[in-house]
mmCIF file of the C-alpha atoms, coordinates in Angstrom:
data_MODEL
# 
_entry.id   MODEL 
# 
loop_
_atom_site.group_PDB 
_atom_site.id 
_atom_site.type_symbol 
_atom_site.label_atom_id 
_atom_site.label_alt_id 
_atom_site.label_comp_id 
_atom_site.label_asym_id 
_atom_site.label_entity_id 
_atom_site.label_seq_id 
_atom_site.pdbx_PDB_ins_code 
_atom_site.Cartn_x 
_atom_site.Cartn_y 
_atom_site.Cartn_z 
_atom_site.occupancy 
_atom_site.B_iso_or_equiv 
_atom_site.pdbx_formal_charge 
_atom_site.auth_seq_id 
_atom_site.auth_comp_id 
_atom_site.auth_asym_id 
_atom_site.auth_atom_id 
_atom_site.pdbx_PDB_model_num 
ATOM 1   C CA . UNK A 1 1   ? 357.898 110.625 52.795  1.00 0.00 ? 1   UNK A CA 1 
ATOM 2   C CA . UNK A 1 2   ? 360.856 108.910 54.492  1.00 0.00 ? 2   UNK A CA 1 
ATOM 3   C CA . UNK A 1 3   ? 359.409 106.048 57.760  1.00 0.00 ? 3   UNK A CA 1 
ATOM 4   C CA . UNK A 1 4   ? 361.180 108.560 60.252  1.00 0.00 ? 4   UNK A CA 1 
ATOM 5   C CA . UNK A 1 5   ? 358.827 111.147 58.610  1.00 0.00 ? 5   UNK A CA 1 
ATOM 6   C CA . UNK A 1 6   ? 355.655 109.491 58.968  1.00 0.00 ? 6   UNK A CA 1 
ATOM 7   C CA . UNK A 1 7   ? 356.299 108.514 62.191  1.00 0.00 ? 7   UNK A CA 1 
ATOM 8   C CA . UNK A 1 8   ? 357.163 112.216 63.144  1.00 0.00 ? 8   UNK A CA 1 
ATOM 9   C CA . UNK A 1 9   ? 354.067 112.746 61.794  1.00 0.00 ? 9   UNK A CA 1 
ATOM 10  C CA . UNK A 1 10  ? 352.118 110.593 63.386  1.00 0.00 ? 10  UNK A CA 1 
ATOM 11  C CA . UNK A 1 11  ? 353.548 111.726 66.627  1.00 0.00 ? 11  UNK A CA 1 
ATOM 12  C CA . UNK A 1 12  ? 352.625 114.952 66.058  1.00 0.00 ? 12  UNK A CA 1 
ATOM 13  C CA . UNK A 1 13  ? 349.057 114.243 64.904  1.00 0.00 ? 13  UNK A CA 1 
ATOM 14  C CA . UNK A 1 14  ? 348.723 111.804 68.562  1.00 0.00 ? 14  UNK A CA 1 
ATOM 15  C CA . UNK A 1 15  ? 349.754 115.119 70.334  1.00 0.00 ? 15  UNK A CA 1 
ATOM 16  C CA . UNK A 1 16  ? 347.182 118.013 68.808  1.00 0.00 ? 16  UNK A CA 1 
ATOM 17  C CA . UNK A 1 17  ? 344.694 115.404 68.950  1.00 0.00 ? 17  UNK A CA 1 
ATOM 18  C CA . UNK A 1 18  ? 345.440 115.285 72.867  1.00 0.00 ? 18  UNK A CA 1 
ATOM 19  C CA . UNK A 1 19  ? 345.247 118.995 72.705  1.00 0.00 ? 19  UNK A CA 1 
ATOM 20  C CA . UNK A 1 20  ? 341.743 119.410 70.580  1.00 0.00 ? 20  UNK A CA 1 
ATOM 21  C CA . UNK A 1 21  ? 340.431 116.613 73.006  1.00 0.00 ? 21  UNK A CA 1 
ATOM 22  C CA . UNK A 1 22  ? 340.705 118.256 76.035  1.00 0.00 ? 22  UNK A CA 1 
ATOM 23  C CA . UNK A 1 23  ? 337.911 119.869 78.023  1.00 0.00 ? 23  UNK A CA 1 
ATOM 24  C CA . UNK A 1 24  ? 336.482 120.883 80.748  1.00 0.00 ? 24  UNK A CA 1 
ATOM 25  C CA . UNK A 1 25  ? 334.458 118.165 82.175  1.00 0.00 ? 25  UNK A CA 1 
ATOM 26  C CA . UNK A 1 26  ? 331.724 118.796 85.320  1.00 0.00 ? 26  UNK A CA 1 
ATOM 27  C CA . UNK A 1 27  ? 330.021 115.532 84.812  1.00 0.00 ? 27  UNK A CA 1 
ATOM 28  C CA . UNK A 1 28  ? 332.265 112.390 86.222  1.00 0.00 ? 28  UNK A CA 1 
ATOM 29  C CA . UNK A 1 29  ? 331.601 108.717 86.477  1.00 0.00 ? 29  UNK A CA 1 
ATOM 30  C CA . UNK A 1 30  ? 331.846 108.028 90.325  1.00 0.00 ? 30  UNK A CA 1 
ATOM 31  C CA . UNK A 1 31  ? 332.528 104.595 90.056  1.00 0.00 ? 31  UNK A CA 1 
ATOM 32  C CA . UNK A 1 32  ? 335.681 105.454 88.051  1.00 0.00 ? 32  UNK A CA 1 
ATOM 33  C CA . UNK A 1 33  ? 338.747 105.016 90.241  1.00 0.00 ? 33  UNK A CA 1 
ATOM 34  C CA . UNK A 1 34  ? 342.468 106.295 88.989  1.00 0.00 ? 34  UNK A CA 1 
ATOM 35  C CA . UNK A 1 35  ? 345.097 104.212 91.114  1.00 0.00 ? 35  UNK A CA 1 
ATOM 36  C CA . UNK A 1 36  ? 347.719 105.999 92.812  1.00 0.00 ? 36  UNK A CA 1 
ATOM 37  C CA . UNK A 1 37  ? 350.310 104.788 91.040  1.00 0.00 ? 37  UNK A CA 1 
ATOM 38  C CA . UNK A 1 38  ? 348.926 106.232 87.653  1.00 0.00 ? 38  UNK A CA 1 
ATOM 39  C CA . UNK A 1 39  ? 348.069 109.783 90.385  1.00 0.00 ? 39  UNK A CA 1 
ATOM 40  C CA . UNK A 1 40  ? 351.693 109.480 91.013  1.00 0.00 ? 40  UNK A CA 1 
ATOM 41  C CA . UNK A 1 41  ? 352.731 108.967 87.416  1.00 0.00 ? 41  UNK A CA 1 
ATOM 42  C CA . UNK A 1 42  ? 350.348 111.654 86.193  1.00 0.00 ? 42  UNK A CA 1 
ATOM 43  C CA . UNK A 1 43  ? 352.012 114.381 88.494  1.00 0.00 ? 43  UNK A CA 1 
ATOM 44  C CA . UNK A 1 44  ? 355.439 113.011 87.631  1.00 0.00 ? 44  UNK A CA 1 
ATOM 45  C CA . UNK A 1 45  ? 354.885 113.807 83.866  1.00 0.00 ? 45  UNK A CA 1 
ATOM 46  C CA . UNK A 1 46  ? 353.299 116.711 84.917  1.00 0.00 ? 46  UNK A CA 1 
ATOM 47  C CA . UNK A 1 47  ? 356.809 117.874 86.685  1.00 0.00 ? 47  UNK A CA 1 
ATOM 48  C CA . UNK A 1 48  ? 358.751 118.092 83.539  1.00 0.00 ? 48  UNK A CA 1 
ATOM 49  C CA . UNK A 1 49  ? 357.216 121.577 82.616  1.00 0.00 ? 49  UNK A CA 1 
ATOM 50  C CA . UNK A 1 50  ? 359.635 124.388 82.615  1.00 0.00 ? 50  UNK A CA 1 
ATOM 51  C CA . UNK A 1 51  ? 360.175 126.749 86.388  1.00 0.00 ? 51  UNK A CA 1 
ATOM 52  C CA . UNK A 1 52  ? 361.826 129.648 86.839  1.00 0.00 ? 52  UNK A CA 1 
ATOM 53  C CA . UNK A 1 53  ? 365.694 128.770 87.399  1.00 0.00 ? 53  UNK A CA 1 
ATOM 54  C CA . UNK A 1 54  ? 364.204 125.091 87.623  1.00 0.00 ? 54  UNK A CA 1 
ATOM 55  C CA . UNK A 1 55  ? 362.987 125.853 91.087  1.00 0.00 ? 55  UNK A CA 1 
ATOM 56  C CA . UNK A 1 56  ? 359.671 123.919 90.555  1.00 0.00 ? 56  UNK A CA 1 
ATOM 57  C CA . UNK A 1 57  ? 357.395 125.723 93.086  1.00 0.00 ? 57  UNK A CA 1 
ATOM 58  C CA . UNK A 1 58  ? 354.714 123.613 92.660  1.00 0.00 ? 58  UNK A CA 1 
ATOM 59  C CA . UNK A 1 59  ? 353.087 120.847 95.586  1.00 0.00 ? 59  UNK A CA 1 
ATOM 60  C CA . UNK A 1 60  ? 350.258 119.353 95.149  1.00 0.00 ? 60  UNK A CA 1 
ATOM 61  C CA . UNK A 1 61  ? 347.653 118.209 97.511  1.00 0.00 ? 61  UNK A CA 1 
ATOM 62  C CA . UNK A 1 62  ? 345.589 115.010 96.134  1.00 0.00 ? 62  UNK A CA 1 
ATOM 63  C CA . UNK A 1 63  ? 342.276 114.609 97.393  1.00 0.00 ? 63  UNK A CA 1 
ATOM 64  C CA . UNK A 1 64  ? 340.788 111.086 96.414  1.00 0.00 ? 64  UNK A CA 1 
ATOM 65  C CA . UNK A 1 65  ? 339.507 110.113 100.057 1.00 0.00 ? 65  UNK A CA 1 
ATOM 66  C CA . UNK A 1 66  ? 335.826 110.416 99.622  1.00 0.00 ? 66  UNK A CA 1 
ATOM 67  C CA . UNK A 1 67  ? 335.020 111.586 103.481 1.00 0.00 ? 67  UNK A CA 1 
ATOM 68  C CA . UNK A 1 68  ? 337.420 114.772 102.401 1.00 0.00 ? 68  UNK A CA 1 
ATOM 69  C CA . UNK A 1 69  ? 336.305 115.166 98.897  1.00 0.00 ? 69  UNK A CA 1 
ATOM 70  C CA . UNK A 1 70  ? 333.444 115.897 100.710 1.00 0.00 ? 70  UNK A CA 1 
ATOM 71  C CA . UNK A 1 71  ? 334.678 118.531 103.104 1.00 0.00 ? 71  UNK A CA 1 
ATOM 72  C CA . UNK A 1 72  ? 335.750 119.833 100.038 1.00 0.00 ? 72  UNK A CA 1 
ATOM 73  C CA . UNK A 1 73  ? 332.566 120.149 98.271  1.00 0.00 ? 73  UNK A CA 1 
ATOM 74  C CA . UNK A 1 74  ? 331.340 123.409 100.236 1.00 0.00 ? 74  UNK A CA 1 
ATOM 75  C CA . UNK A 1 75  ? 334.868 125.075 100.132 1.00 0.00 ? 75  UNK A CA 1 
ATOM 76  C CA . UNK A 1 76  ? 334.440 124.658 96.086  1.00 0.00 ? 76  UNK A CA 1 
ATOM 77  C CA . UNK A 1 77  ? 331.040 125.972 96.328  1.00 0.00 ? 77  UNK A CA 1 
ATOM 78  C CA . UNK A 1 78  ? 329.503 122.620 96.146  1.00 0.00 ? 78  UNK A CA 1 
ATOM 79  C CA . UNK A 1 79  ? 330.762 122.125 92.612  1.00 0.00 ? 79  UNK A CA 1 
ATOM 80  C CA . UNK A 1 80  ? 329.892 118.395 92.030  1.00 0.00 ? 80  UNK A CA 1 
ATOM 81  C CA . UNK A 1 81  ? 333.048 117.155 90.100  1.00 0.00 ? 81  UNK A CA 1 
ATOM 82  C CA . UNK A 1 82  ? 334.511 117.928 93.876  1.00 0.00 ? 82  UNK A CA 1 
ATOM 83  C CA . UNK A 1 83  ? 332.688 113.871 94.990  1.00 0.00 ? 83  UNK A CA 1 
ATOM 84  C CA . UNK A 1 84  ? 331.885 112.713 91.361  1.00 0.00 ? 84  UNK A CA 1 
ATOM 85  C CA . UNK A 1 85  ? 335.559 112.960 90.526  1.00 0.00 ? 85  UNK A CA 1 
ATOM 86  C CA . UNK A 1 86  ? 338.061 110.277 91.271  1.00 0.00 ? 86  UNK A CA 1 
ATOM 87  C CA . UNK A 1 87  ? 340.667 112.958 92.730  1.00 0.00 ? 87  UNK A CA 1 
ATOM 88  C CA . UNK A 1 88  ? 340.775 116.672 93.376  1.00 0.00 ? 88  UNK A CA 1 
ATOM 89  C CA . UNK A 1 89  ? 344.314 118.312 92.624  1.00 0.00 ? 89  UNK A CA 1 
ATOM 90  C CA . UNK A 1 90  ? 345.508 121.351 94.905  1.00 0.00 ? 90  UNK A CA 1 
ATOM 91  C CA . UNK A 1 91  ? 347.992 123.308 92.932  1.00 0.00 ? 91  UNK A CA 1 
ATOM 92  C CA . UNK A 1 92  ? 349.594 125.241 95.571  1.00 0.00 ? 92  UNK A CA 1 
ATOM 93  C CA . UNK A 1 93  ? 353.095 127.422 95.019  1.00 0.00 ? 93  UNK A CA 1 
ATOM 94  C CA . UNK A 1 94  ? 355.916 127.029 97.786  1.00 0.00 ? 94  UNK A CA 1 
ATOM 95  C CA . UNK A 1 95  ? 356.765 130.580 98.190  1.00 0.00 ? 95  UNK A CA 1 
ATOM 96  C CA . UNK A 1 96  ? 359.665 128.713 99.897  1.00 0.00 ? 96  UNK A CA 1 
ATOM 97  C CA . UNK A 1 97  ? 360.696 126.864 97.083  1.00 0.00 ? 97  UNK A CA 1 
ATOM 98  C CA . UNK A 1 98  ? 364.276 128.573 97.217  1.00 0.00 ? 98  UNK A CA 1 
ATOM 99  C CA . UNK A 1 99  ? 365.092 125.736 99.858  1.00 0.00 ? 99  UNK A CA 1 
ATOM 100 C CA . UNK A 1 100 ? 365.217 122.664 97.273  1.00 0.00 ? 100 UNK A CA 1 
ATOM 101 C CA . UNK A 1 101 ? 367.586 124.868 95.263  1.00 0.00 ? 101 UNK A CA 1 
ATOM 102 C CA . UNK A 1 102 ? 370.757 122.783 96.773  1.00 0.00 ? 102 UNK A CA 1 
ATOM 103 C CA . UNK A 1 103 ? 368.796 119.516 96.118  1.00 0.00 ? 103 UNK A CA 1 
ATOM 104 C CA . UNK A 1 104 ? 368.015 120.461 92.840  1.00 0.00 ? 104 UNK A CA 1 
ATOM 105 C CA . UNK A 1 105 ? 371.082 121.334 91.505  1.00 0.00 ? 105 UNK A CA 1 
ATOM 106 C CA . UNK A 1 106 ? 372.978 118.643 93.281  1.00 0.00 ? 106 UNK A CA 1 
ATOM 107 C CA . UNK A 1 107 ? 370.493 115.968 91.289  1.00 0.00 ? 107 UNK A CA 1 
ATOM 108 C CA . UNK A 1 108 ? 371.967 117.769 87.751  1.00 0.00 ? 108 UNK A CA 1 
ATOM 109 C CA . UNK A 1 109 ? 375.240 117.429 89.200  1.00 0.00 ? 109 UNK A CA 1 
ATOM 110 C CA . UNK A 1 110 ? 374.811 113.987 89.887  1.00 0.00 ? 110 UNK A CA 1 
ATOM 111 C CA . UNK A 1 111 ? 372.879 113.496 86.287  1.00 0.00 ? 111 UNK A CA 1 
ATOM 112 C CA . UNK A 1 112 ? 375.911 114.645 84.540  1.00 0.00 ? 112 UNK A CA 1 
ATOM 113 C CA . UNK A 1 113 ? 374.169 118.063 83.589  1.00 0.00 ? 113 UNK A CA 1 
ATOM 114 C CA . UNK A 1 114 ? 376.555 120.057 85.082  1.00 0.00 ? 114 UNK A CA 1 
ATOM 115 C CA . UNK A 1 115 ? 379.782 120.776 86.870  1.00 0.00 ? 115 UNK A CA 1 
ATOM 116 C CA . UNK A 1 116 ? 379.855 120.754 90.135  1.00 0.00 ? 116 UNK A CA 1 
ATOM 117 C CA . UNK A 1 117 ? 381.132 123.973 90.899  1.00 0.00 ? 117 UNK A CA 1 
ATOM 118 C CA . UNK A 1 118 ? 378.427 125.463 88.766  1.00 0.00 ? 118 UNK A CA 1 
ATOM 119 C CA . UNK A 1 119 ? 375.645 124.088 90.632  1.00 0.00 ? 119 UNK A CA 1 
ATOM 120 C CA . UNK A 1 120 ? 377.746 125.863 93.355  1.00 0.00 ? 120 UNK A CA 1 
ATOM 121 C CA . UNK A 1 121 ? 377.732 128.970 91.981  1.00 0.00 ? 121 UNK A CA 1 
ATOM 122 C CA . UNK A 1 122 ? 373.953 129.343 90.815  1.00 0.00 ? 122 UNK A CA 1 
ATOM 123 C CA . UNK A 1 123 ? 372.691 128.095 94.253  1.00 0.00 ? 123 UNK A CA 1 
ATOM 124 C CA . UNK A 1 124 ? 374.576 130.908 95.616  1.00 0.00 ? 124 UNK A CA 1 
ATOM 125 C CA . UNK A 1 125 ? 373.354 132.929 93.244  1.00 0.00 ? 125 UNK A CA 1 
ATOM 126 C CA . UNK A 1 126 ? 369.276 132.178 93.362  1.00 0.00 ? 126 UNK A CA 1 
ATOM 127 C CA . UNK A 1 127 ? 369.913 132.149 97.074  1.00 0.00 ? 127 UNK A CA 1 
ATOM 128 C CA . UNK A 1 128 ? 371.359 135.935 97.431  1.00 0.00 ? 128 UNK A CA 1 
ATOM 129 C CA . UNK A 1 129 ? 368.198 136.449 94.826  1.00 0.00 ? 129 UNK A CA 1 
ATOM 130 C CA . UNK A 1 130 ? 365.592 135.197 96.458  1.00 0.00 ? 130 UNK A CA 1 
ATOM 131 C CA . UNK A 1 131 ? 366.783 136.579 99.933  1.00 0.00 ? 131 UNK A CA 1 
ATOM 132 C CA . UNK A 1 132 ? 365.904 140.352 98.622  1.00 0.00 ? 132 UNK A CA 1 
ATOM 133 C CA . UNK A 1 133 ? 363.085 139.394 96.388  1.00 0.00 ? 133 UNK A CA 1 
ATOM 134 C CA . UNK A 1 134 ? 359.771 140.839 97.599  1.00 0.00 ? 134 UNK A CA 1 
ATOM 135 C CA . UNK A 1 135 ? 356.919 138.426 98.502  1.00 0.00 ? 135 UNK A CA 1 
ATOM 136 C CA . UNK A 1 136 ? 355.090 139.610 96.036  1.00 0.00 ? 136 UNK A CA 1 
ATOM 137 C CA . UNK A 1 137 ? 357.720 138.797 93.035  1.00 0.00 ? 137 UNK A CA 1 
ATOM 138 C CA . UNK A 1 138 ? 358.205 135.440 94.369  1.00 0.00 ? 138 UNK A CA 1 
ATOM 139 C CA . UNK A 1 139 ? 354.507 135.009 94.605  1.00 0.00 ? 139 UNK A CA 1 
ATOM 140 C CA . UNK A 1 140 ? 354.076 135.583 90.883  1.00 0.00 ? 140 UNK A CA 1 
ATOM 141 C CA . UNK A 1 141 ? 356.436 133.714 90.227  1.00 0.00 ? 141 UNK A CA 1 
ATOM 142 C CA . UNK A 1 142 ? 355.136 130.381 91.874  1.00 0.00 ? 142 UNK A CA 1 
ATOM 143 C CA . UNK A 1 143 ? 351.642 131.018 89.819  1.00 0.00 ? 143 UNK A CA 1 
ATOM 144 C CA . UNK A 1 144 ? 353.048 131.367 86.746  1.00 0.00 ? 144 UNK A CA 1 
ATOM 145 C CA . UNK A 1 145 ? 355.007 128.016 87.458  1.00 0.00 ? 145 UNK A CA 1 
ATOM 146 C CA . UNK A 1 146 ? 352.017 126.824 89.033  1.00 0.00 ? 146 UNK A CA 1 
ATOM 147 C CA . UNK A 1 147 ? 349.654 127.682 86.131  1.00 0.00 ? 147 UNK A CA 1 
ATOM 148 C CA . UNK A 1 148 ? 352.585 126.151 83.409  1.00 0.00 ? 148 UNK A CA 1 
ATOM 149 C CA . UNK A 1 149 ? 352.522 122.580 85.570  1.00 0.00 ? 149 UNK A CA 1 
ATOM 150 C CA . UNK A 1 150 ? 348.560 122.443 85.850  1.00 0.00 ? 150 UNK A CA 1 
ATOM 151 C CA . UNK A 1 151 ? 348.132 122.609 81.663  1.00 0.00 ? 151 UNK A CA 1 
ATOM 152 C CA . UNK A 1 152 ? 350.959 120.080 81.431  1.00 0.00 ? 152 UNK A CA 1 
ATOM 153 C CA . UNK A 1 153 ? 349.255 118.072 84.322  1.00 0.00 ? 153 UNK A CA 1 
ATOM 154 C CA . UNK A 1 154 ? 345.643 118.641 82.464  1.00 0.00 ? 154 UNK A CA 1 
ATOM 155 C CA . UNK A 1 155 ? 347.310 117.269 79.194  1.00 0.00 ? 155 UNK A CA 1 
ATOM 156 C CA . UNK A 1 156 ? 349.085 114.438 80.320  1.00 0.00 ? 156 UNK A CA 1 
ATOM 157 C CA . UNK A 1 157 ? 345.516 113.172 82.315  1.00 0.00 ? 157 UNK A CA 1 
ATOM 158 C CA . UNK A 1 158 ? 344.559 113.871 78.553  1.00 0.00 ? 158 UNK A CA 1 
ATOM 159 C CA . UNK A 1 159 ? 346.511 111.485 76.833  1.00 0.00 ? 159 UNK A CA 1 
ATOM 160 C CA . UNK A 1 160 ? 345.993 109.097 79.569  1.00 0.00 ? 160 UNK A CA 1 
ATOM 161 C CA . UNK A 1 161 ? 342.293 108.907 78.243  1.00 0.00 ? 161 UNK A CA 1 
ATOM 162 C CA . UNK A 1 162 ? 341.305 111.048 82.067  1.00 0.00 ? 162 UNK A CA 1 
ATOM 163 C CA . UNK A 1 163 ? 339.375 114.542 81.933  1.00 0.00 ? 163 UNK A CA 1 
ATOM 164 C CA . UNK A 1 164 ? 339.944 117.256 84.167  1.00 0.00 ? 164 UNK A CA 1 
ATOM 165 C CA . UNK A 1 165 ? 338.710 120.812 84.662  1.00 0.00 ? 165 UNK A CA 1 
ATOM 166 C CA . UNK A 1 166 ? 340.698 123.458 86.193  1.00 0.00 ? 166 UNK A CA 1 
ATOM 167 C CA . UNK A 1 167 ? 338.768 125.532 89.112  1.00 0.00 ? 167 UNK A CA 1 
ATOM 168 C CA . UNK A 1 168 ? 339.526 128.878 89.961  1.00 0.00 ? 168 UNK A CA 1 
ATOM 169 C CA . UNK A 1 169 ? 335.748 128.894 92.306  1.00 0.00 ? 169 UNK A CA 1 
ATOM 170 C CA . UNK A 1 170 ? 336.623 127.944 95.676  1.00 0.00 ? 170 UNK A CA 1 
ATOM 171 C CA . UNK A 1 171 ? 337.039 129.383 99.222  1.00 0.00 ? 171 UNK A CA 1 
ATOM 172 C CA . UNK A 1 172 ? 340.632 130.051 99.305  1.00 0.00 ? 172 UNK A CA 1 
ATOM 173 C CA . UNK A 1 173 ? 341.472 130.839 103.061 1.00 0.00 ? 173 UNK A CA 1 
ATOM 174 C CA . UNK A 1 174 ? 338.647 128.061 103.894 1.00 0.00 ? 174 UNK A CA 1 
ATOM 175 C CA . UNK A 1 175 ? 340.694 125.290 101.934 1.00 0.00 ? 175 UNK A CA 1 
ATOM 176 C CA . UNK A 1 176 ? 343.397 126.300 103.733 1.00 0.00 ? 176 UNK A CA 1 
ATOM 177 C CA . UNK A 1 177 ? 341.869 126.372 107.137 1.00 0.00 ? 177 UNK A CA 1 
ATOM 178 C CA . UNK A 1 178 ? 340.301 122.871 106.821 1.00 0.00 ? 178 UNK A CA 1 
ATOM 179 C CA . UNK A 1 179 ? 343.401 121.430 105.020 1.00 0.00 ? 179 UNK A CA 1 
ATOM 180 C CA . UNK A 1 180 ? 345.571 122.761 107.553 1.00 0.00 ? 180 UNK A CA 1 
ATOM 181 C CA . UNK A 1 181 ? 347.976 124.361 104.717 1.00 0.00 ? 181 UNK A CA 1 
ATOM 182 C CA . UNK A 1 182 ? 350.577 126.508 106.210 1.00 0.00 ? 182 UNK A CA 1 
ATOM 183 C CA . UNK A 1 183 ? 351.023 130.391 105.002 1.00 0.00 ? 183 UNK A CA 1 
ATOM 184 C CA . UNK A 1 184 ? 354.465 129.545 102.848 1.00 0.00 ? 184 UNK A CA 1 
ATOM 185 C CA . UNK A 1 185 ? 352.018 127.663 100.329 1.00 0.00 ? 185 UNK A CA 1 
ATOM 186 C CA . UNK A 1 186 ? 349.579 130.049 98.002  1.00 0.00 ? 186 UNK A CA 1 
ATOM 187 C CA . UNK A 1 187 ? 346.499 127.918 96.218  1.00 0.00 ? 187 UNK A CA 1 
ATOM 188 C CA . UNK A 1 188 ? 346.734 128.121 92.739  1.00 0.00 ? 188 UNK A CA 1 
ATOM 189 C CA . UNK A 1 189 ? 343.670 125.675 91.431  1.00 0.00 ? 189 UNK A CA 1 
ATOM 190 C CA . UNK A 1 190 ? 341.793 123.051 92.304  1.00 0.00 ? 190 UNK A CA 1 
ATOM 191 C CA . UNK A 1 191 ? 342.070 120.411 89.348  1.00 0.00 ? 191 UNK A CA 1 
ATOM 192 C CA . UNK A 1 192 ? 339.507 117.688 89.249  1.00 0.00 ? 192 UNK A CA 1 
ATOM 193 C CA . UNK A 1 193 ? 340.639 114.835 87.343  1.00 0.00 ? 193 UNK A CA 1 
ATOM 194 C CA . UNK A 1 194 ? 337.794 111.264 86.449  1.00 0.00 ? 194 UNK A CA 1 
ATOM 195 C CA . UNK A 1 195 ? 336.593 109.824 83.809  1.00 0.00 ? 195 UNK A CA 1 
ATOM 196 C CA . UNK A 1 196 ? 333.743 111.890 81.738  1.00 0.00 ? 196 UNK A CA 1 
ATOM 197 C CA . UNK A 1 197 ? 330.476 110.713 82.683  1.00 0.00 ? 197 UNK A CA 1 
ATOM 198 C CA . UNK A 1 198 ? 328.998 113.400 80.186  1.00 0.00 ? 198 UNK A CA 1 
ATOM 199 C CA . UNK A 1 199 ? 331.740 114.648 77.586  1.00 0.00 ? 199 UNK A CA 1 
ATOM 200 C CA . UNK A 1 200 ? 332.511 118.501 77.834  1.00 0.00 ? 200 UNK A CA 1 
ATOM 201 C CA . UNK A 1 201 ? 330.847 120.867 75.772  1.00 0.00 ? 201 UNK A CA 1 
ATOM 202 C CA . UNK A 1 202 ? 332.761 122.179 72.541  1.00 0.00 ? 202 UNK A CA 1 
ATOM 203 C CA . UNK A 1 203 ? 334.451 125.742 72.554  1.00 0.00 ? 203 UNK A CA 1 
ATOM 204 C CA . UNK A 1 204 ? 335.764 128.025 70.243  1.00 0.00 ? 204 UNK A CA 1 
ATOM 205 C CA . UNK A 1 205 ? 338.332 130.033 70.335  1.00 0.00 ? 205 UNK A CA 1 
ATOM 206 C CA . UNK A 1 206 ? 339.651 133.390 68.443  1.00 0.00 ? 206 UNK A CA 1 
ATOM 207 C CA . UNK A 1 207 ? 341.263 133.862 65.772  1.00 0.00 ? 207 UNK A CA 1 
ATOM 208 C CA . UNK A 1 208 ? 345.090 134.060 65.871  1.00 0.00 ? 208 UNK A CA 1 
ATOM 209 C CA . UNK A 1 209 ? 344.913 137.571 64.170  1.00 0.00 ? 209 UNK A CA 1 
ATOM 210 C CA . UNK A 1 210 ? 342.618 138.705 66.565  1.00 0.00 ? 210 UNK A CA 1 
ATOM 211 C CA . UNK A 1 211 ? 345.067 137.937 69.850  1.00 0.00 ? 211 UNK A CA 1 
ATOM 212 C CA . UNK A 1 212 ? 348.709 137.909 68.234  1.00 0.00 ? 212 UNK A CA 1 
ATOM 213 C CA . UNK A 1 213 ? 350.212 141.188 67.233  1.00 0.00 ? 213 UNK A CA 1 
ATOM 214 C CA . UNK A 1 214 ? 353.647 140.490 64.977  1.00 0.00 ? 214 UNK A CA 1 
ATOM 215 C CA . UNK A 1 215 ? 356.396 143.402 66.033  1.00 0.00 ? 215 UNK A CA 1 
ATOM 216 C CA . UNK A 1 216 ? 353.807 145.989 67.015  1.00 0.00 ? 216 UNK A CA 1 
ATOM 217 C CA . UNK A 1 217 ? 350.724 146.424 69.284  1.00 0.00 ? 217 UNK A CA 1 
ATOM 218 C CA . UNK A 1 218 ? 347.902 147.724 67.093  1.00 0.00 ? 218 UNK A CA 1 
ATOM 219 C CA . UNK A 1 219 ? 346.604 151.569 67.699  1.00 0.00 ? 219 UNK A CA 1 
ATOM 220 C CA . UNK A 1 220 ? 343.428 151.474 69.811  1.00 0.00 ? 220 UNK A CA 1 
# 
């Protein structure tokens, strides 16, 4: 085996290690404290998953102040990784998201990705889109972007040496009362994101031929 090889290899190995690490912890060290820069960083990494016509719905609300982590703690049921955690993530999808569409594509102009005239054109074209889609579209949309940036975001906090757990449990329209979040933004998780006090308990998982189906569905 060749140096480049190995080092592929080794690569690979560091990255489905991240992937067989990860779990979901509910038992954080409170006197753990993530920085915002490494917040900001994590989310940043987080950003480079894939979005519908690169559209990137997501925002994200960080909770780390620990007066509002606790204002927090009876909207997520009074989950303890809410206080115990350094930071609580909102996921939350812009259903207005269309509106970065000229900033967007005027950054890949800029980047050398493409032509400006293109950029142009598709803005015009997501625009026009977007403008007849029904709510309802859109909002699937922004969850399924929302649910590809909160695995990327849970991985990254991985490889970071961070745990998370994602949390579908909460009070929806109460987080967005107390939050003050505005009706264009939908909640997609809550992601809560420390250092393990306890580690997370093992799972498994089925097997591949019992969820993937090559060419054909199977008769029921």
């Amino acid at each position: 085996m060749s140096v480049s090889q190995s080092s592929q290899t080794m690569e690979h190995q560091l990255y489905f290690d991240v992937i067989r690490e990860r779990r979901s912890v509910r038992s954080y060290d409170p006197e753990i404290k993530i920085s915002r820069e490494e917040l900001i960083e994590t989310l940043r990494q987080a950003t480079m998953a894939p979005s519908a016509a690169n559209l990137q719905p997501w925002r994200f609300l960080v909770i780390d102040s620990p007066e509002l982590k606790q204002k927090l703690l009876p909207i997520a049921f009074n989950q303890q990784q809410v206080v115990e955690a350094s930071a609580v993530i909102v996921v939350l999808g812009d259903l207005e998201n269309i509106g970065m569409a000229e900033k967007i594509y005027s950054q890949a102009v800029d980047a050398g990705f493409m032509p400006e005239d293109t950029a142009k054109s598709m803005v015009e074209r997501y625009t026009g889109m977007y403008s007849s889609m029904p709510e309802e579209a859109i909002r699937q949309k922004v969850y399924t972007d929302g649910g590809l940036v909160s695995m990327q975001l849970m991985l990254v906090a991985r490889a970071k040496g961070y745990d998370t757990v994602p949390m579908a449990g909460y009070d929806k329209q109460k987080l967005m009362e107390v939050f003050r979040i505005s009706e264009r933004y939908v909640p997609i998780m809550l992601i809560a994101i420390g250092k393990a006090a306890k580690p997370g308990h093992p799972t498994v998982r089925l097997a591949v031929d019992d969820v993937a189906f090559f060419n054909e569905m199977p008769k029921e």
